[in-house]
C-alpha positions as CSV (number, residue, x, y, z in Angstrom):
1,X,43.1,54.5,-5.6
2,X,44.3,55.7,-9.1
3,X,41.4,55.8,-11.2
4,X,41.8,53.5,-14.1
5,X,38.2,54.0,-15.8
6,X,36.6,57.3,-15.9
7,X,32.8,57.5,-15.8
8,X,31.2,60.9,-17.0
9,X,27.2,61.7,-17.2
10,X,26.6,63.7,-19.8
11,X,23.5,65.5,-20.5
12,X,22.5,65.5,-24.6
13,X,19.3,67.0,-25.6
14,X,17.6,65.6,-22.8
15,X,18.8,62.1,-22.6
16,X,22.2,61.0,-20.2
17,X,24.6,59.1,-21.3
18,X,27.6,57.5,-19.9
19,X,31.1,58.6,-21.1
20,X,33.1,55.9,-20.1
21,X,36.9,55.6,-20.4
22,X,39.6,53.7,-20.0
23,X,42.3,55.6,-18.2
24,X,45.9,54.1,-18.2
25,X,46.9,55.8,-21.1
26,X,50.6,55.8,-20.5
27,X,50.5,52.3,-20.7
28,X,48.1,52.1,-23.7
29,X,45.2,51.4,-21.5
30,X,46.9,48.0,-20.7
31,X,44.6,45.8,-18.3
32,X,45.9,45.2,-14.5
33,X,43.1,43.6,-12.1
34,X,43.0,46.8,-10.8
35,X,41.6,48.2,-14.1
36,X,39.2,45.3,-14.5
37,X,38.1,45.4,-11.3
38,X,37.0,49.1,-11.7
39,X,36.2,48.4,-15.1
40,X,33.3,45.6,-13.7
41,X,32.4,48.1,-11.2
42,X,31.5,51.4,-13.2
43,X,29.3,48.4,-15.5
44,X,27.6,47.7,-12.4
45,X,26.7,51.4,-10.8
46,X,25.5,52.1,-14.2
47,X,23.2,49.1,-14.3
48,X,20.4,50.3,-11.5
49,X,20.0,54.2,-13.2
50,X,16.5,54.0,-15.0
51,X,17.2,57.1,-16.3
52,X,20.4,56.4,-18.0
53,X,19.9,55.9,-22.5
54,X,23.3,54.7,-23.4
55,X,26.6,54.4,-22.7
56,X,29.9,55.6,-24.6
57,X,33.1,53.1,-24.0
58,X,36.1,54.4,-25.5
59,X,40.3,54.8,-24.3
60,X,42.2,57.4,-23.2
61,X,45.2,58.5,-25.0
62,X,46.4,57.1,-28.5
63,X,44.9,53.7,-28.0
64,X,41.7,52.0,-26.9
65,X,43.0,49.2,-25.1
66,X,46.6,46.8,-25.9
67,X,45.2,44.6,-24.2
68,X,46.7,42.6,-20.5
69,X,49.6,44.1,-19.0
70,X,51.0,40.5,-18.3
71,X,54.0,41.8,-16.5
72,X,51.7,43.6,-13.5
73,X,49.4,41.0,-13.5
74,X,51.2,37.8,-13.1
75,X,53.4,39.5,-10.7
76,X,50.1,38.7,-8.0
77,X,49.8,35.1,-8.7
78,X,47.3,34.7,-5.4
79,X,45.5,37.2,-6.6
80,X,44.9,36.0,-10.5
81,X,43.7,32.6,-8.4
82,X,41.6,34.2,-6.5
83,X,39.5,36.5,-9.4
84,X,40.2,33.4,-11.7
85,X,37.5,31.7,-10.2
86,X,33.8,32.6,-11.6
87,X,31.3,33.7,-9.3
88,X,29.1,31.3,-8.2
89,X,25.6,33.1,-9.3
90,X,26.7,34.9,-12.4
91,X,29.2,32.0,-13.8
92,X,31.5,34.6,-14.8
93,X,35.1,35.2,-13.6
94,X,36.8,38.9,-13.2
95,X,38.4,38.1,-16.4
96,X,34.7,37.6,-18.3
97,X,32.9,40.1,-16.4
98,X,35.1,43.0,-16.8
99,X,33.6,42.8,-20.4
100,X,30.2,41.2,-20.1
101,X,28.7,43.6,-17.6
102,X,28.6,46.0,-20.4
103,X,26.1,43.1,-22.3
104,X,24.3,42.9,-19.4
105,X,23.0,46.8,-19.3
106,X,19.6,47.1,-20.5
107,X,20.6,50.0,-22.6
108,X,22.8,50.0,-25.4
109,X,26.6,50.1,-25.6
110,X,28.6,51.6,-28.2
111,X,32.7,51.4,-28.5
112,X,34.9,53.8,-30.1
113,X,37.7,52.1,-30.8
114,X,41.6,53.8,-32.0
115,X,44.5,52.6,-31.7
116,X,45.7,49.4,-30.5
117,X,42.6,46.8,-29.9
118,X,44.2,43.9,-29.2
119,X,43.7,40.7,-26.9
120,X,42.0,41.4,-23.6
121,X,41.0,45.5,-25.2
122,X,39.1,43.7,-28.1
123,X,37.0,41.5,-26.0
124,X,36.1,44.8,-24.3
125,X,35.4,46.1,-27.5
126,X,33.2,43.1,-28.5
127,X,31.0,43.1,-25.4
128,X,29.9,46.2,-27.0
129,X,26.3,46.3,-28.5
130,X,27.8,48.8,-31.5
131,X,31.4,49.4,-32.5
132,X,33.1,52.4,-34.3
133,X,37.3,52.1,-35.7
134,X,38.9,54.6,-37.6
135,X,40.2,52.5,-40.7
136,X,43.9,52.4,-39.3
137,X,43.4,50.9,-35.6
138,X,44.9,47.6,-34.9
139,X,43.0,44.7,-34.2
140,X,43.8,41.4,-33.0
141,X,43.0,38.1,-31.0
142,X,46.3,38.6,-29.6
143,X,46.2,35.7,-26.7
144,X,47.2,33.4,-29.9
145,X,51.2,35.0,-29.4
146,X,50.7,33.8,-25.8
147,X,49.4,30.4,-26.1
148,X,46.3,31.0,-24.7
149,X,42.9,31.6,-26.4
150,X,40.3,34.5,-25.7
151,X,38.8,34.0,-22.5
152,X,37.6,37.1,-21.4
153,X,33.8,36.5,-23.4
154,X,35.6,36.7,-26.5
155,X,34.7,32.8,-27.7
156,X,31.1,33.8,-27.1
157,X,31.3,37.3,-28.5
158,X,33.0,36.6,-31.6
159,X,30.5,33.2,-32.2
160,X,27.6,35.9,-31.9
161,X,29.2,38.2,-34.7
162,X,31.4,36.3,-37.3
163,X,31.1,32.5,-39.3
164,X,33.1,30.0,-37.2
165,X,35.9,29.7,-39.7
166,X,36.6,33.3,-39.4
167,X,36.8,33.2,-35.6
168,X,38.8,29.8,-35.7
169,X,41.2,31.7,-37.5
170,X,41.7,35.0,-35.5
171,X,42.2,32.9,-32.7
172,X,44.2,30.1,-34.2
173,X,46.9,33.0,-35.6
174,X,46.6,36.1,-33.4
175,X,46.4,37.6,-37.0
176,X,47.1,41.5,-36.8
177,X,44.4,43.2,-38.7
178,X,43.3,46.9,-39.9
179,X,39.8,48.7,-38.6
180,X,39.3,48.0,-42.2
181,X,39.7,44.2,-42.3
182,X,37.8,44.3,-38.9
183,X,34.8,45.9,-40.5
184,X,34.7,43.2,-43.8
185,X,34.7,40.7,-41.3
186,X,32.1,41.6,-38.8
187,X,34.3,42.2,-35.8
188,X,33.7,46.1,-36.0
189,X,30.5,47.4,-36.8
190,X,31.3,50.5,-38.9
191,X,34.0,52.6,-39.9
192,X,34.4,56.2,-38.7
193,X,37.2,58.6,-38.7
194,X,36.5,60.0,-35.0
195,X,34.8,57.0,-33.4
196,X,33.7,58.9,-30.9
197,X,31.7,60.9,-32.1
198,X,30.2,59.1,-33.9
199,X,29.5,57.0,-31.2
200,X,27.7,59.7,-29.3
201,X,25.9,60.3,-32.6
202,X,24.2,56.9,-32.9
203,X,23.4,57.5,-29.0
204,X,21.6,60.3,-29.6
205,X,19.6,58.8,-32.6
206,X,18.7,55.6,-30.0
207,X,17.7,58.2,-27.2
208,X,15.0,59.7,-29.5
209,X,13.1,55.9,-29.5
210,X,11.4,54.8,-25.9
211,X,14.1,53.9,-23.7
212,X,11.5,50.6,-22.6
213,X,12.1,49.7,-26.5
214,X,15.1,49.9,-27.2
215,X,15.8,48.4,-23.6
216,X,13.3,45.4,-25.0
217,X,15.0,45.2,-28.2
218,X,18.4,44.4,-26.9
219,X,16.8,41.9,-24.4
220,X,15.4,40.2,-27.1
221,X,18.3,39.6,-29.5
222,X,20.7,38.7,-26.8
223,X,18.4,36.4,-25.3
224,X,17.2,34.3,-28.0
225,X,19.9,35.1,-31.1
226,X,20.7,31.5,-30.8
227,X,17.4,29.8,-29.4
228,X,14.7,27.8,-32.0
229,X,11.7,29.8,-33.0
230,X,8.9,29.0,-31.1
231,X,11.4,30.2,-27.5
232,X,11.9,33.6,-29.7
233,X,8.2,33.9,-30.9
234,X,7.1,32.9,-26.8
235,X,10.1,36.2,-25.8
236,X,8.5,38.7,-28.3
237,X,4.9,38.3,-27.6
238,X,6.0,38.8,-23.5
239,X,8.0,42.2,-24.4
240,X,5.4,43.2,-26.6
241,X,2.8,43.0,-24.7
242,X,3.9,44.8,-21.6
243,X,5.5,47.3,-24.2
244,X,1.6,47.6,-25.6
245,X,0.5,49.5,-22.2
246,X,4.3,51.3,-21.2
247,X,4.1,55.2,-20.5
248,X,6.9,55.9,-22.7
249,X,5.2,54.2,-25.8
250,X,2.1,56.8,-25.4
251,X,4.9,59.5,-25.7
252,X,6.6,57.9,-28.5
253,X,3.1,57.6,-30.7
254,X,1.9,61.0,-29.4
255,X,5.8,62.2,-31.1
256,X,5.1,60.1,-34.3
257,X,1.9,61.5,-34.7
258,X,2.9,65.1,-34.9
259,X,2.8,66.2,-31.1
260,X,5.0,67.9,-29.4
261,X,8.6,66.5,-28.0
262,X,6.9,65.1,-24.6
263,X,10.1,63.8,-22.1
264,X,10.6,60.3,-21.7
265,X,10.4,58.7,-18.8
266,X,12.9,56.5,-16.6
267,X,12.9,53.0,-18.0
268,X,10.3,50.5,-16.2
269,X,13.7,48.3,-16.1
């Protein structure tokens, strides 16, 4: 089987991180279910490695994703049926996972996003914990110029990161919008000339933090970024306290306190 998303450890002052790529870059990284399938499946071999500190998403080639090759896909209508349907235990179809499994890793996710971001590509991109856009990539809700909305996580993704005019809007239109414009209004995280590397650059600043932190600290804000206070007050009281008696906080205050750079060790989960 061709292989449509790239997976690369690499080792960075200690810590490993996950190059991950999208790999169809004739084709501007266009989604088949071939692609998402793989795409769902690199997520999920990544998910059980304790030792892993982040993960860099990004696309081959001069775009990060165009979004859903329509053509290849529709042309297995049995098989859209089939993944179209969620999974009984996760309540998530192919479609939605592809994406989310990247939410659900315990350590953080950055995209570097060039190019075309459009449709299906920028629900990838939003999945993301962190993303980076050079100032001229193309953004867009693009499922709008289809008649169809964003149903690959994107209504929950864009509800956790922009006012709900704004995301009305994108996905009313299928406006076409700058990295710029994407920045201004919360969609992209920060602007960068080479995304990349600045991705693996805000990785390496995470990986100098306890991975059982940082891990905690994502938990936290997915879990309760919407829930009332006392639910929030109840989930940060639980991380802290097992985070109160972790190995890898003794290393992190014996590093703040002037020791030497002790290893981290591999996440308790």
């Amino acid at each position: 089987m061709t292989e449509l998303v790239t997976c690369t450890i690499l080792e960075r002052g200690g810590a490993r991180l996950a190059d991950v790529r999208l790999n169809r870059p004739g084709k501007l990284n266009s989604l088949t279910l071939d692609l998402l399938e793989q795409l769902q499946a690199v997520a999920e071999s990544l998910a059980g490695d304790l030792t892993l500190r982040g993960v860099l998403l990004s696309g081959e080639g001069r775009a990060f994703c165009a979004g859903l090759d329509f053509a290849t896909v529709m042309a297995e209508p049995e098989r859209v049926n089939a993944v179209f349907a969620p999974d009984a235990d996760r309540g998530t179809n192919l479609f939605q996972e592809a994406p989310w499994a990247w939410r659900r890793l315990a350590v953080p996710v950055v995209a570097a996003v060039h190019g075309h971001c459009l449709g299906g590509g920028l629900q990838i991109a939003l999945a993301a914990d962190y993303r980076f856009t050079t100032p001229d990539a193309t953004w867009s809700v693009l499922e709008a110029k289809w008649g169809l909305v964003p149903d690959m996580s994107g209504v929950q993704a864009l509800s956790e990161l922009v006012r709900i005019d704004v995301a009305k809007r994108l996905a009313m239109t299928g406006e076409i919008f700058d990295g710029t414009r994407a920045v201004a209004l919360g969609v992209a995280s920060e602007l960068a000339d080479d995304p990349y590397a600045a991705g693996l650059a805000l990785l390496d600043e995470f990986a100098t933090r306890s991975p059982d932190a940082v891990a905690a600290s994502k938990r936290l804000f997915d879990e309760t970024w919407t829930a009332d206070a006392a639910r929030t007050f109840a989930r940060e009281r639980a991380e802290q306290s097992v985070l109160l008696s972790a190995p890898n906080t003794a290393v992190t205050q014996h590093r703040s306190l002037g020791g030497d750079a002790r290893p981290y060790g591999p996440r308790l989960h």
